[in-house]
VOPAGU-2260 file (C-alpha; in pm, 1 decimal, decimal comma):
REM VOPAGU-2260
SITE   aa  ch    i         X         Y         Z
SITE  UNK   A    0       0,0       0,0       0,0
SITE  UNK   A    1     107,9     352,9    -109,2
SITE  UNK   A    2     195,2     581,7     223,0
SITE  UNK   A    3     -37,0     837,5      63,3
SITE  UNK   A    4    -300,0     616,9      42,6
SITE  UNK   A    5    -271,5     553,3     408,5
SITE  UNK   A    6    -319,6    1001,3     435,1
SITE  UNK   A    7    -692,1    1150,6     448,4
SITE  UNK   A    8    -819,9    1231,0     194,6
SITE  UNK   A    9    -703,1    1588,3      96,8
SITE  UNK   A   10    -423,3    1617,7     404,8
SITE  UNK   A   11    -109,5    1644,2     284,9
SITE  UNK   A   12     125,8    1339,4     378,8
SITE  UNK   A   13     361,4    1451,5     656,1
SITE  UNK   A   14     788,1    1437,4     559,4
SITE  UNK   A   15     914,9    1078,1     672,4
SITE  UNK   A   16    1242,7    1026,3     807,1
SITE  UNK   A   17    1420,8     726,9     940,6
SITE  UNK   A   18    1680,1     734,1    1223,5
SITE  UNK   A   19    1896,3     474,3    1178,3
SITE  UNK   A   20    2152,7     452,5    1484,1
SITE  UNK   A   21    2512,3     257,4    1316,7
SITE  UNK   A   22    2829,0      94,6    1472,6
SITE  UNK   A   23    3046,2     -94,1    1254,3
SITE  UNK   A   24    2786,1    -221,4    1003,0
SITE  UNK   A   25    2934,1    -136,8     638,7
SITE  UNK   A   26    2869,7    -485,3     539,2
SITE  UNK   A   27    2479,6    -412,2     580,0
SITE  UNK   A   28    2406,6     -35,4     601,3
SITE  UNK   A   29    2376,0      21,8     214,8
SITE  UNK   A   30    2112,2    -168,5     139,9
SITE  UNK   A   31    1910,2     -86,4     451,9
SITE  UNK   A   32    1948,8     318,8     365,8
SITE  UNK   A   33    1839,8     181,7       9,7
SITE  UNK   A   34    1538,0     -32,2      60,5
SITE  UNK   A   35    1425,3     254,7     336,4
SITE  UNK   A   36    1441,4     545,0      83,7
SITE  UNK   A   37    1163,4     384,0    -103,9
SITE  UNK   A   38     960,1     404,7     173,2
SITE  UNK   A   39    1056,2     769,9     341,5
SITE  UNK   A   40    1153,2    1138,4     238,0
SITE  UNK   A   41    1482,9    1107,4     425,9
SITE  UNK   A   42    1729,4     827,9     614,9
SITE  UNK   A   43    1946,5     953,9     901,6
SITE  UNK   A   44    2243,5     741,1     954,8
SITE  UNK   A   45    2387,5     846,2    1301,3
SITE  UNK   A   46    2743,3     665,3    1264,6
SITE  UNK   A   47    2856,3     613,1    1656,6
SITE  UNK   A   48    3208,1     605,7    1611,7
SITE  UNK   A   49    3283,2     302,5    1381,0
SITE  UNK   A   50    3584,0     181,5    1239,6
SITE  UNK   A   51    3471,5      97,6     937,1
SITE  UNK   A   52    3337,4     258,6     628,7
SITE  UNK   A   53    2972,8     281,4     783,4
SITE  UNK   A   54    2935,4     674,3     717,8
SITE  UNK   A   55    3114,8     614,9     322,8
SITE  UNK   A   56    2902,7     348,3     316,8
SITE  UNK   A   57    2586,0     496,2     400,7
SITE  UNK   A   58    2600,5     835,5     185,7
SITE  UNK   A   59    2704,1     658,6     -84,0
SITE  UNK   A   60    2346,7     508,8     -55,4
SITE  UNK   A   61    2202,4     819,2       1,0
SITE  UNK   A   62    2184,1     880,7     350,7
SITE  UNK   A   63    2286,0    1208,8     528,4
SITE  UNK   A   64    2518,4    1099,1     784,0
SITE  UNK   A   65    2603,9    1214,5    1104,1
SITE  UNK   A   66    2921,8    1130,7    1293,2
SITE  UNK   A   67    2963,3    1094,8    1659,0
SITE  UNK   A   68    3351,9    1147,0    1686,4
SITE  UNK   A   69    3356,5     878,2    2028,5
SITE  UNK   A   70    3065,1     558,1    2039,6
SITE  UNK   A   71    2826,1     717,1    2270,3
SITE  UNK   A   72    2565,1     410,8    2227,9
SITE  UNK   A   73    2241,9     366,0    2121,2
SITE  UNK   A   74    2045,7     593,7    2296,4
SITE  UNK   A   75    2216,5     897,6    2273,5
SITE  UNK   A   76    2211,5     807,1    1890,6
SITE  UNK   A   77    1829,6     807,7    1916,9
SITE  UNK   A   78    1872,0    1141,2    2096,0
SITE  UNK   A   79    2034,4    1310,8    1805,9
SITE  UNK   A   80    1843,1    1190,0    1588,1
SITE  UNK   A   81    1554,8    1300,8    1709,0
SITE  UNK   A   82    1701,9    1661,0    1742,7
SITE  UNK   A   83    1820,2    1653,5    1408,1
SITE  UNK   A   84    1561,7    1488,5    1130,1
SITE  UNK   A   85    1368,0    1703,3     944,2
SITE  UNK   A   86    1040,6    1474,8     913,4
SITE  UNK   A   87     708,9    1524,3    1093,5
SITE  UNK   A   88     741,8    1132,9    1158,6
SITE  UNK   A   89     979,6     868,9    1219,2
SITE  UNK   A   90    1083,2     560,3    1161,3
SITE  UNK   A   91    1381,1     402,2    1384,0
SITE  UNK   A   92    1516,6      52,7    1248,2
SITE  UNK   A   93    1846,0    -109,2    1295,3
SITE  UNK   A   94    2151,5     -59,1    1014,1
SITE  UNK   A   95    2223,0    -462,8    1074,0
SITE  UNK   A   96    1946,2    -587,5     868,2
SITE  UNK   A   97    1717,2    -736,9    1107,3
SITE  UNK   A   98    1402,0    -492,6    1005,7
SITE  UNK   A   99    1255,3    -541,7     670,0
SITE  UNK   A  100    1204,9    -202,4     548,4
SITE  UNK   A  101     960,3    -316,8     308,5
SITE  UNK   A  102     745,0    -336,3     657,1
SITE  UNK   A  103     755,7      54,7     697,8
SITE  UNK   A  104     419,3     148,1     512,9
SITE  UNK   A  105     199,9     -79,3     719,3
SITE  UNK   A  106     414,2      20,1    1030,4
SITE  UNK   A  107     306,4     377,7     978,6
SITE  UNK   A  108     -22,9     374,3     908,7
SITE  UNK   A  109    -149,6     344,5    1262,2
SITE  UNK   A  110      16,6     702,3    1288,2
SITE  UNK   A  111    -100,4     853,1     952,8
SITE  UNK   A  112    -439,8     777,5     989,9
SITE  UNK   A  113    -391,0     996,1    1313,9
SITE  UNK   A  114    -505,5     687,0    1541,4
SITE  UNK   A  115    -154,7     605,2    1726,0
SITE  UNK   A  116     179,9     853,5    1850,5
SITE  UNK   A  117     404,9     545,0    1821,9
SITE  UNK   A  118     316,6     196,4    1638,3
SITE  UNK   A  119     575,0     -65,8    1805,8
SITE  UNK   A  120     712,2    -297,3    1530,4
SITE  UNK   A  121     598,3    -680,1    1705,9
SITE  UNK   A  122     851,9    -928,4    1613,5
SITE  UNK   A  123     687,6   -1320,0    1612,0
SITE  UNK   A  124     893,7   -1390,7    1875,7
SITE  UNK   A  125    1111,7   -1284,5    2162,7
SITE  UNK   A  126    1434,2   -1471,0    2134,9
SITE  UNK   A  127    1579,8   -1392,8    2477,5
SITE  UNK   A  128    1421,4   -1458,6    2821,7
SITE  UNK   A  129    1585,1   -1122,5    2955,2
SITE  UNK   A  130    1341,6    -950,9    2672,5
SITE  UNK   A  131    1045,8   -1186,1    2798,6
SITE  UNK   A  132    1050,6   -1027,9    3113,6
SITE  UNK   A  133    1114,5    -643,7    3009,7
SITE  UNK   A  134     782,9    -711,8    2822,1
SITE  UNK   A  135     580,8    -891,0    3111,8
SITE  UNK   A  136     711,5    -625,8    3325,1
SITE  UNK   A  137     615,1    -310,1    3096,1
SITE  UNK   A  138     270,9    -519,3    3019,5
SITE  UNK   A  139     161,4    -439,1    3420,2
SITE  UNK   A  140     139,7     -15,6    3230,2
SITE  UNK   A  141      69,9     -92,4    2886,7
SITE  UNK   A  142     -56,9    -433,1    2727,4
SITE  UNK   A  143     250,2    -489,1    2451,5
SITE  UNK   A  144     356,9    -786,8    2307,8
SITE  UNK   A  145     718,5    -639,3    2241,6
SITE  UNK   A  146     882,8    -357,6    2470,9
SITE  UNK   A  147    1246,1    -448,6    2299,2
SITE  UNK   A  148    1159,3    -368,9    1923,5
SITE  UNK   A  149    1375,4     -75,5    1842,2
SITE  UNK   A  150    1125,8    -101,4    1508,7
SITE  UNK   A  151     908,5     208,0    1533,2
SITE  UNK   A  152     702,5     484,2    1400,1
SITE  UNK   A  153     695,7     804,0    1604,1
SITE  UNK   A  154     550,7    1128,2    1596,5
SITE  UNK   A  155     882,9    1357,0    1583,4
SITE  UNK   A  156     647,5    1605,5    1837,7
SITE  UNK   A  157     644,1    1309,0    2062,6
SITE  UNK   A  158    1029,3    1163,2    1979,2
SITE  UNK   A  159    1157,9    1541,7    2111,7
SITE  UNK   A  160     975,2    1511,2    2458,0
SITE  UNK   A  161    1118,9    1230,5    2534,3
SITE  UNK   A  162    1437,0    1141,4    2762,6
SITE  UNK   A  163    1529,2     799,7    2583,5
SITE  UNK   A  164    1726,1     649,5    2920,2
SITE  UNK   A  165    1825,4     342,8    3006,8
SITE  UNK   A  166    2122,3      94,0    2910,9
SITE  UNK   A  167    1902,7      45,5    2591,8
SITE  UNK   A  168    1490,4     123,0    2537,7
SITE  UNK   A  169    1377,7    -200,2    2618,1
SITE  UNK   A  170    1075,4    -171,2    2810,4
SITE  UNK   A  171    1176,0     223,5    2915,6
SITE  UNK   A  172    1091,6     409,9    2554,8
SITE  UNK   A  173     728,3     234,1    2527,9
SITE  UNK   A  174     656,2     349,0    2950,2
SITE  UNK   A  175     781,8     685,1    2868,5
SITE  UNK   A  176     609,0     760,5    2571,2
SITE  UNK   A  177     292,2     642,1    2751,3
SITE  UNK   A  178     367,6     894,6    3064,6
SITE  UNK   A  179     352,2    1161,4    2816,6
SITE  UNK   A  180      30,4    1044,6    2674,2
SITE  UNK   A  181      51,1     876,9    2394,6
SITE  UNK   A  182    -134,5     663,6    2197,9
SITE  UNK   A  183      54,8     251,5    2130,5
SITE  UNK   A  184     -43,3      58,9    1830,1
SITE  UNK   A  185     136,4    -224,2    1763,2
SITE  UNK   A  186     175,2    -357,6    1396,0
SITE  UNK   A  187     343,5    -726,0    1273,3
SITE  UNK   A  188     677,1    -712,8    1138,7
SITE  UNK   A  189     925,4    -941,3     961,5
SITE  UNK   A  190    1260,9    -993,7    1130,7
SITE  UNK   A  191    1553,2   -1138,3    1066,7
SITE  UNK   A  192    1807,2   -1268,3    1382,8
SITE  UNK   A  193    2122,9   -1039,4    1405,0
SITE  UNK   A  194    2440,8   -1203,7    1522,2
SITE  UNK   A  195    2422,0   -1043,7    1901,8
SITE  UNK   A  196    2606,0   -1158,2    2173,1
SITE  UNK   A  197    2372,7   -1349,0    2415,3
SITE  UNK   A  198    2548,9   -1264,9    2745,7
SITE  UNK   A  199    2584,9    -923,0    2651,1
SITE  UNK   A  200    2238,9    -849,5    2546,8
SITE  UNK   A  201    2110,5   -1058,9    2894,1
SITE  UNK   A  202    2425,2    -835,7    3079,6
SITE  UNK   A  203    2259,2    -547,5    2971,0
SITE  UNK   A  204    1906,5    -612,6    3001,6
SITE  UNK   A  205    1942,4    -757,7    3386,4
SITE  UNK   A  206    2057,3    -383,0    3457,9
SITE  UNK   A  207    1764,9    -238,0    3185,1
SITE  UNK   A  208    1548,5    -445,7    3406,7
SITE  UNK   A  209    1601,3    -239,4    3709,5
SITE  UNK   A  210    1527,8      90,2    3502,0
SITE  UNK   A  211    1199,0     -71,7    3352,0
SITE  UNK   A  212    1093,2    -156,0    3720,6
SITE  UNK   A  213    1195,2     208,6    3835,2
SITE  UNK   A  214     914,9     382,0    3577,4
SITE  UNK   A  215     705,9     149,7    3636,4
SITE  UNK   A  216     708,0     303,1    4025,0
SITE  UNK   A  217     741,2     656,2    3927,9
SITE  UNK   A  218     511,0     709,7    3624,7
């Protein structure tokens, strides 16, 4: 489906950009800036720090790139992002591959048919027990079926109220966005598994864990 088929009738469809946080992923970052500028106005590759050819990479496909001179993570990725796109919505995916960019239209069309802030990309399945429990957790505020998907659509109004904190925004972006009053869709996406380190994703979630159960106590 055509994203201006997904716009009422007469509105004028709202600028798309994707955020697409990047460390080290030359191998796979051209072809996700590719496939996504079929879908969007505008892909914003925030390079944090690689090694590699990652920011070469991604202009050459027709991102605009910005550098962070030191890696500074994810979030803080998200952060500048946010500051710095140009789009009335957004779109956050991955730069390993995992998100099939040819799910953006359907992912956005809870938001451009003005009946969802932020549409949560739901993966078919949860492949680590640390991200079982994020979602259980976050499920005692909001009833989601993924609180890890960093697969999104986001009103940028929305993206620039928010803190983004956390190790990572497991569990923490979906509670804060709902503390601020938005409206959660969630839409099913493809995905495909990324290479990640097992104990460092559980390392990192046992401490996101502790976050998660802090807004759930203060929001």
């Amino acid at each position: 489906m055509a994203l201006e088929e997904l716009t009422p009738r007469g509105d004028r469809r709202p600028f798309i950009s994707a955020v697409i946080p990047a460390l080290n992923e030359e191998e796979t970052v051209g072809e996700v800036v590719a496939r996504t500028m079929t879908h969007v106005d505008e892909a914003l590759v925030i390079d944090d720090g690689s090694e590699d050819e990652t920011s070469v990479v991604a202009a050459g496909a027709g991102a605009r790139v910005l550098r962070n001179p030191v890696n500074r993570g994810v979030l803080e990725s998200l952060r500048r992002g946010f500051r710095e796109v140009r789009g009335e919505l957004i779109v956050t995916l991955d730069a390993d591959g995992q998100h099939d960019p040819d799910d953006i239209p359907q992912l956005l069309e809870p938001v451009l048919r003005g009946e969802a802030d932020l549409a949560l990309g739901v993966r078919p399945e949860l492949p680590h027990l640390s991200e079982r429990v994020i979602t259980a957790l976050t499920s005692l505020r909001v009833g989601v079926e993924d609180a890890s998907t960093g697969f999104r659509a986001i009103r940028t109004s929305l993206a620039r109220r928010m803190d983004v904190h956390g190790t990572c925004t497991c569990g923490t972006f979906v509670l804060e966005a709902h503390s601020l009053g938005a409206r959660i869709a969630q839409v099913p996406v493809n995905i495909r598994q990324r290479m990640d380190s097992r104990r460092r994703v559980q390392t990192r979630h046992f401490v996101q864990t502790l976050y998660v159960i802090y807004d759930l106590l203060r929001y």
